[in-house]
Every structure is written in C-alpha cells, then in structure tokens.
C-alpha positions as CSV (number, residue, x, y, z in Angstrom):
1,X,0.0,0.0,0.0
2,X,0.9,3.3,-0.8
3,X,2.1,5.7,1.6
4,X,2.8,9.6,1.7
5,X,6.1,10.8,2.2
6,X,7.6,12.3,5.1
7,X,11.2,14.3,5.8
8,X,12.7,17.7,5.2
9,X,12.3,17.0,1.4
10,X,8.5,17.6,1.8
11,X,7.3,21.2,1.8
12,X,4.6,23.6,0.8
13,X,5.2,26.9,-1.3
14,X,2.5,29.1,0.8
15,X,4.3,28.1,4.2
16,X,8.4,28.4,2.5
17,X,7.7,31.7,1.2
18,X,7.3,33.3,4.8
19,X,10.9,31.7,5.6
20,X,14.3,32.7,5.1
21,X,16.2,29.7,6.5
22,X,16.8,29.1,2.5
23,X,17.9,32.4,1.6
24,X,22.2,32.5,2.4
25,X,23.7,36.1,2.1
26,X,27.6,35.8,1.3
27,X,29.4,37.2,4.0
28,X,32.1,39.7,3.3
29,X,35.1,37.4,4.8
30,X,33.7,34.5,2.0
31,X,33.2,37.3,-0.6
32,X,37.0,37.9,0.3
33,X,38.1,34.5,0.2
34,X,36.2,34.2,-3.5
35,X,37.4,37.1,-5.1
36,X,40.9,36.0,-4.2
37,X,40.7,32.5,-5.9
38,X,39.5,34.1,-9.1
39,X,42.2,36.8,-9.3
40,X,44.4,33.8,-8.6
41,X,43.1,31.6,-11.0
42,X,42.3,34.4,-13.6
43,X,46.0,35.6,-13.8
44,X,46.9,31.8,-14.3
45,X,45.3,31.5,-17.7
46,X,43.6,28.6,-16.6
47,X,40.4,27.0,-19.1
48,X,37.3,26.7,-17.2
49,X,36.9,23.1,-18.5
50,X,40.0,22.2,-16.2
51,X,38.9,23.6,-12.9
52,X,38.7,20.9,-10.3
53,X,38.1,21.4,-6.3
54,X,41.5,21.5,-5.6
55,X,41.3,25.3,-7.1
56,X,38.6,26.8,-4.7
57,X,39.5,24.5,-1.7
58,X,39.7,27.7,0.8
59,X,39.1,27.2,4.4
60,X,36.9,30.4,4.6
61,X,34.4,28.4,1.8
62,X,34.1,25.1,3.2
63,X,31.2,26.7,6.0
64,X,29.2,27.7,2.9
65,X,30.0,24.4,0.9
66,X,28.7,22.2,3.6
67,X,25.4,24.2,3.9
68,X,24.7,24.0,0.4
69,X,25.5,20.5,0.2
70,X,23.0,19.6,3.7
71,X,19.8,21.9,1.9
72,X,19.9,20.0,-1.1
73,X,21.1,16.9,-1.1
74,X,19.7,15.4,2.5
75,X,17.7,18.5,2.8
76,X,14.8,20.5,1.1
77,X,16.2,20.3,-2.0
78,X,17.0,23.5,-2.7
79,X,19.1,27.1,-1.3
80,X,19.5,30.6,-2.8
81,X,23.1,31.8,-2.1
82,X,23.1,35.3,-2.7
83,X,25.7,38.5,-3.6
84,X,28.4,36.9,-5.6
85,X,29.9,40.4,-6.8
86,X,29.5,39.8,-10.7
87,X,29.3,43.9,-11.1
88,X,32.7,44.2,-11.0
89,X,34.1,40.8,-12.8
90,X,34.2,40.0,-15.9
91,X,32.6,37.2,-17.5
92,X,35.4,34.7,-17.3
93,X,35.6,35.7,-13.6
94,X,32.1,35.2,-12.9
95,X,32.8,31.6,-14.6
96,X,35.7,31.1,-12.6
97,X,34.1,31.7,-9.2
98,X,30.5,29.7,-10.0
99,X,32.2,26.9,-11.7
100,X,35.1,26.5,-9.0
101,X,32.8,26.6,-6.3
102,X,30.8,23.6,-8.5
103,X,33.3,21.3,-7.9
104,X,33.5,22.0,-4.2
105,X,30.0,20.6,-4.6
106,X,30.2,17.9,-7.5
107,X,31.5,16.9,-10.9
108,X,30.1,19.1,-13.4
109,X,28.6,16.7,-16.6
110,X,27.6,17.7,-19.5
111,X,24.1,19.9,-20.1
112,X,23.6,19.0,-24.4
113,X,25.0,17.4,-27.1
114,X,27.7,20.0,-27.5
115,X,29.6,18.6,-24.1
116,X,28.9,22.0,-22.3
117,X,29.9,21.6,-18.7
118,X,29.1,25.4,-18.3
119,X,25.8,26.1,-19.7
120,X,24.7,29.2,-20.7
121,X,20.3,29.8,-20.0
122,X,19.9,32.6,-22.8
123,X,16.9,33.2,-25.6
124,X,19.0,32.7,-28.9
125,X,15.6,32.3,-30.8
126,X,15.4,28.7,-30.3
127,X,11.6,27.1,-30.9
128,X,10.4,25.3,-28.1
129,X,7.9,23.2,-30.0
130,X,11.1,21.8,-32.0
131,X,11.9,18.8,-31.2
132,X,15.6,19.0,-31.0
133,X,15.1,22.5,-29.3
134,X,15.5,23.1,-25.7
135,X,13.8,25.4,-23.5
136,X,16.6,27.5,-21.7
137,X,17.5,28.4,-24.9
138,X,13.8,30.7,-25.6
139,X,12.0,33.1,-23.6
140,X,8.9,31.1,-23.0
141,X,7.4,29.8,-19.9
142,X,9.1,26.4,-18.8
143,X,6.9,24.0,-17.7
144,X,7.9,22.1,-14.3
145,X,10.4,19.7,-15.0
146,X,13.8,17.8,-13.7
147,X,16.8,18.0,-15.2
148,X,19.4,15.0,-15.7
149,X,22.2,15.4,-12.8
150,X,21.9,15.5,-9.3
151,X,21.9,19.5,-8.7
152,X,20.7,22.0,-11.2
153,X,22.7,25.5,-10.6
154,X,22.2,28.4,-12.1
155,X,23.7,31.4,-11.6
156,X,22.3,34.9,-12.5
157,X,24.9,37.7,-14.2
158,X,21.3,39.6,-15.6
159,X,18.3,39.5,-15.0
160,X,15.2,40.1,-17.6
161,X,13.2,43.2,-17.8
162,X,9.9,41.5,-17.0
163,X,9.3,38.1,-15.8
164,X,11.6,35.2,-15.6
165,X,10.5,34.0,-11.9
166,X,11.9,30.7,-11.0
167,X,9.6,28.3,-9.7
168,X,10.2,25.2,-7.1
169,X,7.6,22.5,-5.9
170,X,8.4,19.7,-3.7
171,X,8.2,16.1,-5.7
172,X,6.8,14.7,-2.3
173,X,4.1,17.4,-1.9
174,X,3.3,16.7,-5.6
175,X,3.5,12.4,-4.9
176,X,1.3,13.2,-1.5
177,X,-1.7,15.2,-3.2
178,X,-1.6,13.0,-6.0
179,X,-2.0,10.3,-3.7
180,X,-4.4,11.7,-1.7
181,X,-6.7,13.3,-4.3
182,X,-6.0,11.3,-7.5
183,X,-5.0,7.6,-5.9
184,X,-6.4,6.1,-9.2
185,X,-4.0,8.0,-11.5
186,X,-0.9,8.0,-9.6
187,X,0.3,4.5,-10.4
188,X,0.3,5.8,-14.0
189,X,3.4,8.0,-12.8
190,X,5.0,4.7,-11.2
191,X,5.6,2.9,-14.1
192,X,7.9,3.5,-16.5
193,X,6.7,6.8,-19.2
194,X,8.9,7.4,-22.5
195,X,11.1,10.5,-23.1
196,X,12.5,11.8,-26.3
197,X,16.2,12.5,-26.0
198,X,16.1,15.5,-28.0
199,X,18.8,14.4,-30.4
200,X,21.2,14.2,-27.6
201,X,21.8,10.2,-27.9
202,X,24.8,8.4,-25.6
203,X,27.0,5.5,-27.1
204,X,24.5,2.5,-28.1
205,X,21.1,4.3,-26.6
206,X,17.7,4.6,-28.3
207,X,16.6,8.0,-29.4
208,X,14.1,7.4,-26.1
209,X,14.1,5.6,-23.2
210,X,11.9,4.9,-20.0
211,X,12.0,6.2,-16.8
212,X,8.8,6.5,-14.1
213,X,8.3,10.0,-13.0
214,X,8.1,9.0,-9.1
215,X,10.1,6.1,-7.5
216,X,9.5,5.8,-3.9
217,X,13.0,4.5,-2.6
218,X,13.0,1.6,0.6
219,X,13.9,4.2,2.8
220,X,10.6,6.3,2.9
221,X,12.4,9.4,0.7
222,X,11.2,9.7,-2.6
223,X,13.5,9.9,-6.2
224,X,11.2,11.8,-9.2
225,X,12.3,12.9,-12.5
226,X,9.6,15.2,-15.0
227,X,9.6,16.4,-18.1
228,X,6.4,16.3,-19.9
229,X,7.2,18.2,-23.2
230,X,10.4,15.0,-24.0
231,X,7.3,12.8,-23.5
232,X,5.0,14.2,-25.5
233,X,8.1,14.4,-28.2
234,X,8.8,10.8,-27.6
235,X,5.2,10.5,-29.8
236,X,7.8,10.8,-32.9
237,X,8.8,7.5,-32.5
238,X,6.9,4.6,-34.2
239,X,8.3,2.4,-31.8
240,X,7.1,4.3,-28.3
241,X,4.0,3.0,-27.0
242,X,1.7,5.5,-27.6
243,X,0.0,7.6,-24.3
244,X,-2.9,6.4,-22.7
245,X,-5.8,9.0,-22.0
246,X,-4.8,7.4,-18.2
247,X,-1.4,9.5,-18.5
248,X,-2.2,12.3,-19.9
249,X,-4.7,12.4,-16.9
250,X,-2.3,11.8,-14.4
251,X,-0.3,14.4,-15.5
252,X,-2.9,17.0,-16.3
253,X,-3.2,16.3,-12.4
254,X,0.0,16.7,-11.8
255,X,0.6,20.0,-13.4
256,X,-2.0,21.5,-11.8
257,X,-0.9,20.6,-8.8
258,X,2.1,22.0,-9.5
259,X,0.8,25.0,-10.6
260,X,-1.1,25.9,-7.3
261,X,0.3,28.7,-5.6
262,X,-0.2,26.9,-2.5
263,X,2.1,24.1,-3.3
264,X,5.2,25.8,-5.0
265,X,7.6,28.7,-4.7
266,X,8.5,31.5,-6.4
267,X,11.6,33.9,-6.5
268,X,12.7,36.2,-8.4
269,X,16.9,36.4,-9.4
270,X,18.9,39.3,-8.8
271,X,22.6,40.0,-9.9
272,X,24.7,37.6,-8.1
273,X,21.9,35.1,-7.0
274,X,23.9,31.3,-7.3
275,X,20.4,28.5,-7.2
276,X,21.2,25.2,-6.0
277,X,18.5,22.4,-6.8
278,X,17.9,18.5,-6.2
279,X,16.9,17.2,-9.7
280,X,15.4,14.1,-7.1
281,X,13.1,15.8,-4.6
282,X,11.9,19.1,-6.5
283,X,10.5,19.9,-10.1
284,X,11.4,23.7,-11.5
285,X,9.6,26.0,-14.0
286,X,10.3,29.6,-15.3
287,X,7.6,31.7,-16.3
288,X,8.0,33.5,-19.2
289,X,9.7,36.8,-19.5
290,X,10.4,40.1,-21.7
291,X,14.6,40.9,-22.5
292,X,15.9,44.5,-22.9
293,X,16.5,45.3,-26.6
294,X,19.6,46.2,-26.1
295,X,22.1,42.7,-26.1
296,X,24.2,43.5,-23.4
297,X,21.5,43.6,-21.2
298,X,19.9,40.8,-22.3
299,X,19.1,37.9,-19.6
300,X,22.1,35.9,-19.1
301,X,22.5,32.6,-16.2
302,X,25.5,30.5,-16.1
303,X,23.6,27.1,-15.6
304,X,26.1,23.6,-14.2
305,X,25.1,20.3,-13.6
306,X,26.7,18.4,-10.9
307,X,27.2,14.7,-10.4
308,X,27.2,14.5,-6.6
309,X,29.1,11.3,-5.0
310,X,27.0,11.6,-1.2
311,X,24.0,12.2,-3.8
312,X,20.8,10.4,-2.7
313,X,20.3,6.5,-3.8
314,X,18.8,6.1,-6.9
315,X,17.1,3.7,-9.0
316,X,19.0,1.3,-11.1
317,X,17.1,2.5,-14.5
318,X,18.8,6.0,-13.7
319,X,22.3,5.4,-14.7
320,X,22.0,2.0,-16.6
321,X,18.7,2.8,-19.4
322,X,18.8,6.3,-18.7
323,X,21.7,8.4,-18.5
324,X,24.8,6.1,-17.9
325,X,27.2,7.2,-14.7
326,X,29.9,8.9,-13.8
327,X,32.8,7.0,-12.1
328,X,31.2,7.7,-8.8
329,X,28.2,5.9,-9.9
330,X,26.3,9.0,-10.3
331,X,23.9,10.5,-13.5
332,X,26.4,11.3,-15.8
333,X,24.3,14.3,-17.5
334,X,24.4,14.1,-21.4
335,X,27.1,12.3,-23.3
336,X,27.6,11.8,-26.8
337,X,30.1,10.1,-28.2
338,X,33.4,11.7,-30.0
339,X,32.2,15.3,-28.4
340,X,35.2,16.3,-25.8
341,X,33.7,18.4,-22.9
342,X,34.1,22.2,-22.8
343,X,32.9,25.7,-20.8
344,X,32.5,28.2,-23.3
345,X,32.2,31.9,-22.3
346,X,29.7,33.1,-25.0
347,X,27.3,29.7,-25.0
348,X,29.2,27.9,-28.4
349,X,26.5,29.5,-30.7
C-alpha cells in the first residue's frame, strides 16, 4: 500500500515563502576568500573546462559548501546563495568563481549534445515546440520539470526586464496530493513513461528511453524525475507506446498541482543570486519573460550540472537505461560520443 512521504524533502510553497532559512547572504570574509581564488586563477590562464576542487578549496568556503550540500542533497532540496559580486568581474571571472565553487559541490557533466559543462540559460531564438530544441534556450514559460544530474545550478549575471520567476515544488508534496486526491492516476506515474532525448543520444542508446516520473525508494524518501514536453516528443517515434488518456490524466493532475500557488515557490533572481537544486526531490519552471532590446542587457544565467558522489540512492534505471554514470556511480548528464567536454564563455553558438 501506498504511503505519503515524510522528511525535510516535503514542503509547501504558501508556508516556504514566509521563511528565510533558505535564503544564504555571502558574508564579506567569504566574498574575500572568493574574489581571491578568481584573481588567482584568472591571472593563471587557466580554461574553465579544467577547474577541479583542488582550485577553490579555501578554508573560509568550506562553511558555505557544507550548507549548500546539507539543503539539497539530504535536505529541502534546494538554497539561494546570494551577492556573488558579478558587477565588478568579468565574465570569465564570474565563470571562474561559479564553476570552482561547483566542484566543491560535485562533478560538473555535461548539459547538451555539444559537451557543455558550463551552460549558458539565454533566448538565442530557439523554438520550443522543436523537437531538438531546448527550453533554456527561448523566452517562454518552462513548464515544471527535472533535469538529468543530481543538482541544477544556475547562476544569475542579468536578470530580464519582465518576468523570468523561477519556480520550485516539492516532488513529495506533488506524490502526496496525488496520492491523496487522484490515488487512481498515480500509479500511471509509477511505471515507467517514454522521453525523447532530444537528439542528444549516448553511445548505443535509443533516441528514447523509460523512466517513471516518481520512485518511492526503501527508505521512505522519494527519487522523481519530470519532463512532460520530451514525452510528448517521444510520440515521434513509431516504436514508443503511444500515451494512454490514463497518463495524460495523471499528468494533467500533476501540473496542476504544480501550478497551485499553494504548493510551490517563487523567487525572483537578482545580480549575483547562485540557485542550488535537487533534480530528485523538486520539479522547477520559469515563467515566461520580456529581455531588454539592447544585447548587453539581455538575460544571461551560467547554468552547471553536478554529479554528486554523497547524492541520494537512486534507481538502477537512472544510470543504466537512462543516463549512464559517472565514475562515482552517479547521472552522468548528457554524453555523446566523440564530443570532448568544454565551458565556453559566450554559450558555443
């Protein structure tokens, strides 16, 4: 029998949104201790691409490291760091800072088919509705979804004119109100749903593949993994069973749970905000959002995925039919084969 899930990983937007506990100001000694590793590293020539932990490992970080690892790994799932001082860096500094401090958290893994281990979330005029298009890369509203690492960061150098809130829900709120108020439809999101890869196809893998969007794990936690536009892309296929009116319930259901202002959070990013979130225990939208005509204020976040070896346990189908792993045994992002990893500055486009 079904039961709800418990722990710090459930939560409710309404109640979150009068706290602060995940809001974490930089202090000025940290700030300090950051701005000094980038000059460092900056005057070194290094390439972004070979920044490891060893570069940012600073007594005066390891505080903040260990809080952002406790929030979103074994915790809610989520923190807001904010005041890294991007007003007076320059790009590759920014990168420097963000990526280094990455590593402290995780191995970064590649975010496309290109083997970008430094994304770049920026409307270049990409079509969502395309089916080797990807969202981050247009101004439209994102619906909620999961992406394939462990932690989703982002990093915010400028923000839009309008819009552009960032929106988190809790996987166990969503698996608890679907089990409470739609217990016929939720096994349709414990089985295994296809996904469209987008194009971006690792080393003998289908062009799709299975995964169920909630797993509840032996342990009472809960591992969940969303993203409702690859399956509906997934259609393409001759080969993918086609989707029952019993899914496309459940997840009509499920989005508008998500959707409630009750249930999920929203923030807004300022200049210097660093957002750290569990793929595993919370789904994240974007509304849509208006950019200043003129590009060099356009809306710009540095985006990482990270591979976290004290991640949560997951399901076998996660890094064997899915994804494959890291040496650590962890989601390994998106790999394709004969394309070497890299952290461009200006997105590679």
């Amino acid at each position: 029998m079904l039961q709800p899930i418990k722990g710090a990983q459930l939560w409710y937007g309404a109640e979150m949104a009068g706290r602060t506990d995940w809001l974490r100001p930089l202090r000025e000694a940290e700030i300090a201790e950051l701005d000094a590793a980038v000059q460092r590293l900056d005057a070194t020539g290094i390439d972004i691409a070979a920044i490891n932990a060893s570069h940012l490992a600073v007594p005066g970080l390891a505080p903040l490291v260990a809080e952002i690892r406790a929030a979103v790994l074994h915790g809610r799932g989520f923190v807001l760091v904010r005041g890294v001082p991007v007003e007076r860096w320059s790009v590759r500094q920014c990168a420097i800072a963000y990526f280094g401090l990455g590593t402290l958290l995780g191995e970064p893994v590649s975010q496309n088919a290109m083997g970008h281990i430094l994304g770049h979330v920026k409307d270049i005029g990409a079509d969502y509705a395309q089916p080797n298009h990807r969202g981050y890369q247009t101004a439209a509203r994102l619906p909620y979804h999961c992406d394939s690492s462990d932690i989703v960061a982002l990093l915010c150098l400028k923000p839009s004119k309008a819009g552009g809130k960032s929106s988190l829900v809790s996987s166990a709120a969503l698996y608890n109100e679907m089990l409470a108020r739609h217990p016929a439809l939720l096994p349709e999101l414990l089985a295994p749903v296809y996904r469209d890869r987008r194009g971006e196809v690792p080393d003998g893998a289908q062009p799709w593949y299975a995964v169920p969007v909630f797993s509840p794990m032996p342990d009472g936690s809960l591992v969940a993994t969303y993203v409702r536009s690859a399956m509906r892309k997934a259609q393409r296929f001759p080969e993918v069973p086609r989707t029952t009116p019993a899914l496309e319930a459940a997840c009509d259901a499920l989005d508008a749970l998500a959707e409630d202002p009750a249930i999920h959070l929203d923030m807004d990013f300022r200049p210097g905000d660093m957002q750290f979130v569990s793929n595993h225990s919370i789904m994240h939208s974007r509304t849509a959002y208006e950019d200043f005509p003129e590009p060099e204020r356009r809306r710009h976040l540095f985006r990482l995925w990270l591979a976290c070896a004290d991640g949560p346990a997951l399901p076998e189908v996660y890094t064997r039919h899915w994804q494959g792993s890291t040496g650590n045994g962890r989601p390994a992002g998106i790999r394709v084969p004969g394309v070497p990893l890299s952290a461009p500055l200006d997105g590679g486009w």
